[in-house]
N, CA, C and O atoms as CSV, one atom per row, in Angstrom:
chain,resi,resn,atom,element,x,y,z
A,1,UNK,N,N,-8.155,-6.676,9.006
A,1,UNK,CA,C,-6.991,-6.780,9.834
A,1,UNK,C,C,-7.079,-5.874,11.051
A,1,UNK,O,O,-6.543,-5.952,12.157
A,2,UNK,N,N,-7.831,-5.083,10.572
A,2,UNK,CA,C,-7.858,-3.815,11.891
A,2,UNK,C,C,-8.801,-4.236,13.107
A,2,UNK,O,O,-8.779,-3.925,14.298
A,3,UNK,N,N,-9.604,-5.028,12.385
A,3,UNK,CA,C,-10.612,-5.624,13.850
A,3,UNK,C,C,-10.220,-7.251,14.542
A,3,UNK,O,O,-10.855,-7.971,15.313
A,4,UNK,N,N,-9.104,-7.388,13.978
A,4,UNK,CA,C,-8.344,-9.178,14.384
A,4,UNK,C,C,-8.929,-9.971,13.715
A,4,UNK,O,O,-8.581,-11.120,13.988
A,5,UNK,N,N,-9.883,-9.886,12.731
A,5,UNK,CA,C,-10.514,-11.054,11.677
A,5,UNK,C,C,-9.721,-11.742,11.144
A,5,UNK,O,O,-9.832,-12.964,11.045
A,6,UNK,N,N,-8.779,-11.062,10.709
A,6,UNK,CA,C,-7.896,-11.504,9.159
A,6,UNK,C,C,-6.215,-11.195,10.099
A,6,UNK,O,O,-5.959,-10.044,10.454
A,7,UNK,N,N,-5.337,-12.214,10.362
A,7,UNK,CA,C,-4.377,-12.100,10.388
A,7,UNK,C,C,-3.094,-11.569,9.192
A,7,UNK,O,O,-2.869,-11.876,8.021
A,8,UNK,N,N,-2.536,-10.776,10.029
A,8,UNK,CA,C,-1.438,-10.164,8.982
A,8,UNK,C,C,-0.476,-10.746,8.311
A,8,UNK,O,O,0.415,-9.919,8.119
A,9,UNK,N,N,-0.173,-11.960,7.774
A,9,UNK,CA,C,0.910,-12.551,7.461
A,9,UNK,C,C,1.227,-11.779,6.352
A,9,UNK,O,O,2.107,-12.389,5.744
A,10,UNK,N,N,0.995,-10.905,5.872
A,10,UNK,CA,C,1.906,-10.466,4.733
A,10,UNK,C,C,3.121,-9.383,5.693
A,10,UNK,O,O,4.267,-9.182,5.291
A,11,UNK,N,N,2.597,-8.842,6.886
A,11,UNK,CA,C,3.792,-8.407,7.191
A,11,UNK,C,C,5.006,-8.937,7.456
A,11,UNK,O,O,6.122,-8.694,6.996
A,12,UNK,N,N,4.549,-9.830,8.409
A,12,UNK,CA,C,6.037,-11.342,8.962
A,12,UNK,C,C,6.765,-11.275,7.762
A,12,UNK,O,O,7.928,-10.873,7.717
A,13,UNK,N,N,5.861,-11.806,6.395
A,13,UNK,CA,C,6.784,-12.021,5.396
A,13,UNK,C,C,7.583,-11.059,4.894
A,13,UNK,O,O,8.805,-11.115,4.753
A,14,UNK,N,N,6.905,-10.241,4.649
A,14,UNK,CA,C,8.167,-8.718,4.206
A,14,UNK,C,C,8.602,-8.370,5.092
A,14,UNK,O,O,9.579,-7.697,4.765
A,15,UNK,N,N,8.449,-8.405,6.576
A,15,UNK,CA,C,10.266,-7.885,6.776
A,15,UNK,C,C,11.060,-9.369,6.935
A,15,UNK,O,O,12.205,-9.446,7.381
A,16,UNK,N,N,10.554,-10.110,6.657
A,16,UNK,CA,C,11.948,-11.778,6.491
A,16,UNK,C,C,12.886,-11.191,5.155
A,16,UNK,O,O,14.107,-11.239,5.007
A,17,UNK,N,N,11.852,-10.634,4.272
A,17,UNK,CA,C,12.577,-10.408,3.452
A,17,UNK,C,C,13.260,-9.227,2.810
A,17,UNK,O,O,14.009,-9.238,1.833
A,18,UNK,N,N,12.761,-7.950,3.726
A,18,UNK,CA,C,13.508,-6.952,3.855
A,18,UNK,C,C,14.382,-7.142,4.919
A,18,UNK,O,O,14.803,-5.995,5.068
A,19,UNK,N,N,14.973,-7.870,5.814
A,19,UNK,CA,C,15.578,-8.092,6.091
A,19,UNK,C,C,16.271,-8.524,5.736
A,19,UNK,O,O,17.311,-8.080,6.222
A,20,UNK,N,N,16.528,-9.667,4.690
A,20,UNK,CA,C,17.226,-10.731,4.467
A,20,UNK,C,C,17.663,-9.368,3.015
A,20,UNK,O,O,18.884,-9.311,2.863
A,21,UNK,N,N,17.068,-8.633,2.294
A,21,UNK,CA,C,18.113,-7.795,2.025
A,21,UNK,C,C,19.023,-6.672,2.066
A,21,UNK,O,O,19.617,-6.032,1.198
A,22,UNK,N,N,18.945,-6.605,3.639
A,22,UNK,CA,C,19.885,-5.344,3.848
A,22,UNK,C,C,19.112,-4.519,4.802
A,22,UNK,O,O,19.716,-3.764,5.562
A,23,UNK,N,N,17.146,-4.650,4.831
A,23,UNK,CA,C,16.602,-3.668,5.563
A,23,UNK,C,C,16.574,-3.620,7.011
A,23,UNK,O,O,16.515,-4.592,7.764
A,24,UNK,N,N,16.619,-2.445,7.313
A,24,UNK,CA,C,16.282,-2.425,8.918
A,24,UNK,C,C,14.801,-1.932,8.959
A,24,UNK,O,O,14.334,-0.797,8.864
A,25,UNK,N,N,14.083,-3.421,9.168
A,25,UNK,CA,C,12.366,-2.685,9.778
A,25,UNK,C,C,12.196,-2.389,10.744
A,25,UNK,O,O,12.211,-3.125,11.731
A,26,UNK,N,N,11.931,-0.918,10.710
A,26,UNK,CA,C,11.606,-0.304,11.770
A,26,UNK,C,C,10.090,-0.537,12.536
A,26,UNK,O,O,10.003,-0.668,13.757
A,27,UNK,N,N,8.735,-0.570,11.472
A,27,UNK,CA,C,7.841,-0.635,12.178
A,27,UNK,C,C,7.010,-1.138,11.030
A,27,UNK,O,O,7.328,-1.130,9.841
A,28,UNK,N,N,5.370,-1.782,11.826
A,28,UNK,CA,C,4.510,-2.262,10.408
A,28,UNK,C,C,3.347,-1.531,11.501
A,28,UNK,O,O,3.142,-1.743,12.696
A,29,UNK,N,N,2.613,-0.459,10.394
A,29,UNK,CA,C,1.138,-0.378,10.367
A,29,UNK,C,C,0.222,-0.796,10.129
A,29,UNK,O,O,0.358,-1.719,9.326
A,30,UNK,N,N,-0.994,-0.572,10.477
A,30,UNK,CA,C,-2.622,-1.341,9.617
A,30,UNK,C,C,-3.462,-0.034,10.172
A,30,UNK,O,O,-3.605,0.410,11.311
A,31,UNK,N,N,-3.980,0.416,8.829
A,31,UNK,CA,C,-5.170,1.401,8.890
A,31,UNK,C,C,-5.995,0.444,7.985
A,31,UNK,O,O,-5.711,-0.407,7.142
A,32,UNK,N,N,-7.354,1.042,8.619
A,32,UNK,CA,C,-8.479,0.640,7.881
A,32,UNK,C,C,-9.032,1.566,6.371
A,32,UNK,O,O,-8.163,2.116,5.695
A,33,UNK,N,N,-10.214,1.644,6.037
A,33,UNK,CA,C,-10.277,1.870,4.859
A,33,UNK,C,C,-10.925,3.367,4.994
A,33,UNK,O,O,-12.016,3.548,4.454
A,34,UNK,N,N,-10.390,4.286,5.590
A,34,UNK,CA,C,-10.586,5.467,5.818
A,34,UNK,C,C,-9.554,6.284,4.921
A,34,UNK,O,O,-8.329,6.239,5.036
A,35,UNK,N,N,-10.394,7.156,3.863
A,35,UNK,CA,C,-8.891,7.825,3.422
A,35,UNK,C,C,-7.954,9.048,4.039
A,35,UNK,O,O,-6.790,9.289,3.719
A,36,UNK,N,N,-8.884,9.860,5.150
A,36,UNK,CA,C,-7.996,10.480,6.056
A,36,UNK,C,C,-6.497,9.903,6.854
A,36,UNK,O,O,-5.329,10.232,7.060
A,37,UNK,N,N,-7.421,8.885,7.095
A,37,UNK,CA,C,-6.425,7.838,7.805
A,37,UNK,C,C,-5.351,7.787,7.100
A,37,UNK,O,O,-4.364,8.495,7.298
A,38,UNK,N,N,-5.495,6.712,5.982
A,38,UNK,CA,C,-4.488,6.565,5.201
A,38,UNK,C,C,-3.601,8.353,4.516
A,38,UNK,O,O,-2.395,8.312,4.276
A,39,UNK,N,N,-4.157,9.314,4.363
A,39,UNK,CA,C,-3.400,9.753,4.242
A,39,UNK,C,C,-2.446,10.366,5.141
A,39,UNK,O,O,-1.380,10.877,4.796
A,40,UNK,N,N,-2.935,10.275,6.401
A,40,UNK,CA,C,-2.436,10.830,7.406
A,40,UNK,C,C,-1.030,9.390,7.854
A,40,UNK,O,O,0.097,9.285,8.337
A,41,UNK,N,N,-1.710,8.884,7.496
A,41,UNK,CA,C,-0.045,7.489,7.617
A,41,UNK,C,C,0.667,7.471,6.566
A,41,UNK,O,O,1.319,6.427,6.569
A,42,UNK,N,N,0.871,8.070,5.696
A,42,UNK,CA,C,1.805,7.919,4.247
A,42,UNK,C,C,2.499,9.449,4.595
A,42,UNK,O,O,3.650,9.704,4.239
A,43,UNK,N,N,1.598,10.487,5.379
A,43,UNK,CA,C,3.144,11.311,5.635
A,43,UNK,C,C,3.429,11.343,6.606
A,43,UNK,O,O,4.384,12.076,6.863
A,44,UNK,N,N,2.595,10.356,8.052
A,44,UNK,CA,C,4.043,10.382,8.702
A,44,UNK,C,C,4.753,9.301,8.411
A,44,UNK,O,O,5.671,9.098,9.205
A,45,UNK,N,N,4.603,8.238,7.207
A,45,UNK,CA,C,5.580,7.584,7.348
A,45,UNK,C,C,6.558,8.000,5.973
A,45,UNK,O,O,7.379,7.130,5.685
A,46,UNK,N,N,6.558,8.904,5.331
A,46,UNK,CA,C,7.518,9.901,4.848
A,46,UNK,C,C,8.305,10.569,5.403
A,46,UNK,O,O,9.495,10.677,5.106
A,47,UNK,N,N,7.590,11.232,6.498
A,47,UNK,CA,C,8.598,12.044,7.621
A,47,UNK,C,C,9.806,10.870,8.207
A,47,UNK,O,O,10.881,11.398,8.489
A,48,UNK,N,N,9.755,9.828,8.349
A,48,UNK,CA,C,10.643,9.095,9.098
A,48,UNK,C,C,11.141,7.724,8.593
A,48,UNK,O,O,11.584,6.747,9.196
A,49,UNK,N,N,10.943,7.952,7.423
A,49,UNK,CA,C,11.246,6.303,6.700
A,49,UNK,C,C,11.607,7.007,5.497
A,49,UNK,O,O,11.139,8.031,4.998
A,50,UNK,N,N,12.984,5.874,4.967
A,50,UNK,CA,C,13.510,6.133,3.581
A,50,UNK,C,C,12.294,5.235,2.628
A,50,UNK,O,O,11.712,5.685,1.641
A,51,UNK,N,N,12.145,4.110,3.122
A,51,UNK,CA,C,10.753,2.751,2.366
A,51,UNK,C,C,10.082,2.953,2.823
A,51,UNK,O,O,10.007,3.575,3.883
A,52,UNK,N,N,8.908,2.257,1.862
A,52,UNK,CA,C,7.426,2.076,2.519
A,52,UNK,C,C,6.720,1.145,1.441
A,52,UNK,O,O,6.363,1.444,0.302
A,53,UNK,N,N,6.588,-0.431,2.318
A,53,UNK,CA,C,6.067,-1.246,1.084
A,53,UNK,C,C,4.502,-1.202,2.067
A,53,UNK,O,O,4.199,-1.140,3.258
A,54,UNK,N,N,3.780,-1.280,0.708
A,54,UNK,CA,C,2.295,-1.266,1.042
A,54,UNK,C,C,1.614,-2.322,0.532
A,54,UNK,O,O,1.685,-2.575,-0.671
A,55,UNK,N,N,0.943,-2.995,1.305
A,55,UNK,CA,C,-0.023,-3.951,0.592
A,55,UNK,C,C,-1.152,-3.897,1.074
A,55,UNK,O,O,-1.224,-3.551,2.253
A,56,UNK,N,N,-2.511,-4.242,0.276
A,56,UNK,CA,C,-3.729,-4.698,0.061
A,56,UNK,C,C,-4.202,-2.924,-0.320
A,56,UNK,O,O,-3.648,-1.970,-0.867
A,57,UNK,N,N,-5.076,-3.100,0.108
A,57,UNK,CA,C,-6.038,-1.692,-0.594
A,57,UNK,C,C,-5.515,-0.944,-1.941
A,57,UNK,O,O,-5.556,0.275,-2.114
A,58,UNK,N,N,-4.960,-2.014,-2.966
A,58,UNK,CA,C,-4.355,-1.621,-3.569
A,58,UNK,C,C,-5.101,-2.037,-5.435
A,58,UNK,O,O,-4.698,-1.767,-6.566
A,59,UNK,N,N,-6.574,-2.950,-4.787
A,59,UNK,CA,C,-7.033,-3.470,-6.226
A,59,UNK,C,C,-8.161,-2.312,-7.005
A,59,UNK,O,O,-8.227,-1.106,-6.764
A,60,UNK,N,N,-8.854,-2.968,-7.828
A,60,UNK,CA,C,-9.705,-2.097,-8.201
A,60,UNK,C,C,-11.176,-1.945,-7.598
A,60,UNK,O,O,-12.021,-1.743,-8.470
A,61,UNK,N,N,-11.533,-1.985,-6.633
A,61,UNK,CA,C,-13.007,-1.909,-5.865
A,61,UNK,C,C,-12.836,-0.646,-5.674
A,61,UNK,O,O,-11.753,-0.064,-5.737
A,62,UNK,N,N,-13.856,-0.181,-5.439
A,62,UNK,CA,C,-14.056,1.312,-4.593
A,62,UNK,C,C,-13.389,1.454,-4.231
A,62,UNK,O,O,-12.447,2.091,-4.705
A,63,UNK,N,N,-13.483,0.628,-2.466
A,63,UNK,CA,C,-12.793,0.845,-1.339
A,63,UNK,C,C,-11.295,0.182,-0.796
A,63,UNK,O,O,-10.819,-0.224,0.264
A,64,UNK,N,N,-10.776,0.380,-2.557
A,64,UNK,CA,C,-8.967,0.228,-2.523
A,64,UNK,C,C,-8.296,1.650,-2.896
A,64,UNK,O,O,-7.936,1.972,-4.028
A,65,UNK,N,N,-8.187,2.493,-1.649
A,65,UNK,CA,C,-8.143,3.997,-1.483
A,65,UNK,C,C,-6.707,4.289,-1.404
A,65,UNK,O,O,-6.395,5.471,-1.261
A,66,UNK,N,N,-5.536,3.163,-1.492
A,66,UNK,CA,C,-4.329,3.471,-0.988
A,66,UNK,C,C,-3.875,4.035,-2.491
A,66,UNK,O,O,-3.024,4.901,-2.289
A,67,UNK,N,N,-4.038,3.929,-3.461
A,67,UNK,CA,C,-3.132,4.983,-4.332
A,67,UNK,C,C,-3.617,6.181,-4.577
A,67,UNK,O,O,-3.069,7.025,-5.286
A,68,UNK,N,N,-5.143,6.356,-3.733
A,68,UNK,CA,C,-5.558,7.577,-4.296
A,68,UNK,C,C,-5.096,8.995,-2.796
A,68,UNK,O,O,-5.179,10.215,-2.660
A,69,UNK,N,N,-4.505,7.493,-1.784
A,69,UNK,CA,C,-4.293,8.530,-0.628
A,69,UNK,C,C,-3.400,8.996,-0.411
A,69,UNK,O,O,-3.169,10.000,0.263
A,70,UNK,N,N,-1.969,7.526,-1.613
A,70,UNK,CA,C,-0.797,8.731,-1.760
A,70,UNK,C,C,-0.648,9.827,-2.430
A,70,UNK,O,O,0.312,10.583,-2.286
A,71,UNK,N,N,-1.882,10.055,-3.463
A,71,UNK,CA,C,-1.769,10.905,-4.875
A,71,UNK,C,C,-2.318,11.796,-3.350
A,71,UNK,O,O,-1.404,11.834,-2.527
A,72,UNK,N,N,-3.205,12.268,-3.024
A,72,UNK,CA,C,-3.399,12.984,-2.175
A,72,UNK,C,C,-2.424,13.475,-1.238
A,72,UNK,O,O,-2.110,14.664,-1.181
A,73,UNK,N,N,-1.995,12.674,-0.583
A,73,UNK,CA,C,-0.938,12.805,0.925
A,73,UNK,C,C,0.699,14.062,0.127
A,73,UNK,O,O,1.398,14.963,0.592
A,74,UNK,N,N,0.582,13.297,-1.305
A,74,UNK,CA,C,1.762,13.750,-1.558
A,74,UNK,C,C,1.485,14.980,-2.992
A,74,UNK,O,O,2.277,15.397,-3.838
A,75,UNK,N,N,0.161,15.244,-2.786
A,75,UNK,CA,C,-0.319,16.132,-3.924
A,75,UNK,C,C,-0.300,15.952,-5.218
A,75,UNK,O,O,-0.743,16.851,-5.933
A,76,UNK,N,N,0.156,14.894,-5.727
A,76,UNK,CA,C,-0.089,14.367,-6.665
A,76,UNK,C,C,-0.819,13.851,-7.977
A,76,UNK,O,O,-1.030,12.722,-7.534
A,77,UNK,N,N,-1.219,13.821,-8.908
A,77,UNK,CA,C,-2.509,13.275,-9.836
A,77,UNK,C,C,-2.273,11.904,-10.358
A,77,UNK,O,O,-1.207,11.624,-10.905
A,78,UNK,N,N,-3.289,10.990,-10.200
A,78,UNK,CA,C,-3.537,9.958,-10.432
A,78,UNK,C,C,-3.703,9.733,-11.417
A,78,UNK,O,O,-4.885,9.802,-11.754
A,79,UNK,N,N,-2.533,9.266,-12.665
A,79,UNK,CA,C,-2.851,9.048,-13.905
A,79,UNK,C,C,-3.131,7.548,-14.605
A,79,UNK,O,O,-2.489,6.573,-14.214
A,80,UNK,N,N,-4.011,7.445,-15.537
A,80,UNK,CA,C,-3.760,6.176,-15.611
A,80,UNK,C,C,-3.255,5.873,-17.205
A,80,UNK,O,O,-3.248,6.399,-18.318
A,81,UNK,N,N,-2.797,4.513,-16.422
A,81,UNK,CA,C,-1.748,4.196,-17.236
A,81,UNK,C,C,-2.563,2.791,-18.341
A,81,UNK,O,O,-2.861,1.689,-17.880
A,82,UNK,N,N,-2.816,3.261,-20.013
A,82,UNK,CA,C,-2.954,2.561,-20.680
A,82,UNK,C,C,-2.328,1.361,-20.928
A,82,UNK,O,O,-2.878,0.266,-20.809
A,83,UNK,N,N,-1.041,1.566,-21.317
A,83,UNK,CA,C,-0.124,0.253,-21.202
A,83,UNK,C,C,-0.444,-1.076,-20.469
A,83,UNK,O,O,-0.886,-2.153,-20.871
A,84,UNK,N,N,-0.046,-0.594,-19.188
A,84,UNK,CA,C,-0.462,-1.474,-17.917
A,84,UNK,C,C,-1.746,-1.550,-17.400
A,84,UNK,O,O,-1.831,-1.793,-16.196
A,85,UNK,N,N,-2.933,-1.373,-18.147
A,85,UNK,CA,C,-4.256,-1.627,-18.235
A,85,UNK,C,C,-3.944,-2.921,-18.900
A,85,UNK,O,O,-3.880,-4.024,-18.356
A,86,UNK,N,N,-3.785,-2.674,-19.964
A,86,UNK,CA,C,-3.841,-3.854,-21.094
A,86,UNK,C,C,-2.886,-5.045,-20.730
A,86,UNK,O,O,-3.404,-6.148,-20.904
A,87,UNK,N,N,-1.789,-5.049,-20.329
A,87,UNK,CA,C,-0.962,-6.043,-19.725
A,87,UNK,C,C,-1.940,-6.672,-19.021
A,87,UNK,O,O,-2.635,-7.660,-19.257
A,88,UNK,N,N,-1.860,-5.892,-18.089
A,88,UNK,CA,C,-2.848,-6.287,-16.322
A,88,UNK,C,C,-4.358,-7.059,-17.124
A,88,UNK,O,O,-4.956,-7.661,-16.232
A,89,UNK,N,N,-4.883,-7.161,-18.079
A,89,UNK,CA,C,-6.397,-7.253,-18.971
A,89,UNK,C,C,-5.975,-8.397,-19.639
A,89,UNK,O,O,-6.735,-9.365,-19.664
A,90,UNK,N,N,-4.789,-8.453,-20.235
A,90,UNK,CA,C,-4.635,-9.433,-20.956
A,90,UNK,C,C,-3.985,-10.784,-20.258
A,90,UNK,O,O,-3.631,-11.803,-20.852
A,91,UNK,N,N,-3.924,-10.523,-18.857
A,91,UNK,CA,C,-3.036,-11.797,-18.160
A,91,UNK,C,C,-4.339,-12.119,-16.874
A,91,UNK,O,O,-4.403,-13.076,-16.102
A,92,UNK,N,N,-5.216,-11.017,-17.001
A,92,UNK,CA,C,-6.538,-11.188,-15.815
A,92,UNK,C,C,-7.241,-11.107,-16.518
A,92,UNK,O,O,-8.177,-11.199,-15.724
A,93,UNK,N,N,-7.850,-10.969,-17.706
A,93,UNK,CA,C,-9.041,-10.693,-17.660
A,93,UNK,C,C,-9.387,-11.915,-19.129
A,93,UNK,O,O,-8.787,-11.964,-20.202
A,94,UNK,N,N,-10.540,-12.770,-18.653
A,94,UNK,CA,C,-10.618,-13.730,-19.936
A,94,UNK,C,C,-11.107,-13.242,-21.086
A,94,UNK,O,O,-11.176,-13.961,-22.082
């Protein structure tokens, strides 16, 4: 998305629909797969936003860095969660 390859339609769609419940979108970002980056956009968009919906860099490859940049950004530890392994395994995985 960051080099114009891949159009953004997941943003259009979330704010139709943060809009349509109540939100005022203020703004949509795109960082690439840098985790400085990303952490450096999760606090400023803490500093100035009550929300923050995030999508993609969010699966299991390597280079899906966005939960490890909020555990970072916000000092945090990345725990994982057994439960929702097995859910997530038993509805994906044959």
């Amino acid at each position: 998305m960051v080099t114009g390859q891949t159009v953004d339609t997941n943003a259009a769609w979330l704010a139709q629909q943060g809009v349509q419940l109540g939100f005022q979108v203020a703004r949509h970002s795109t960082v690439g797969d840098k985790l400085d980056d990303l952490i450096s956009l999760m606090q400023t968009i803490a500093e100035r936003a009550d929300c923050c919906f995030c999508t993609g860099g969010l699966g299991p490859t390597s280079d899906d860095l966005t939960a490890l940049a909020v555990a970072k950004a916000f000092d945090l530890e990345l725990i994982f969660d057994e439960e929702a392994y097995h859910q997530n395994a038993k509805r994906f995985l044959p």
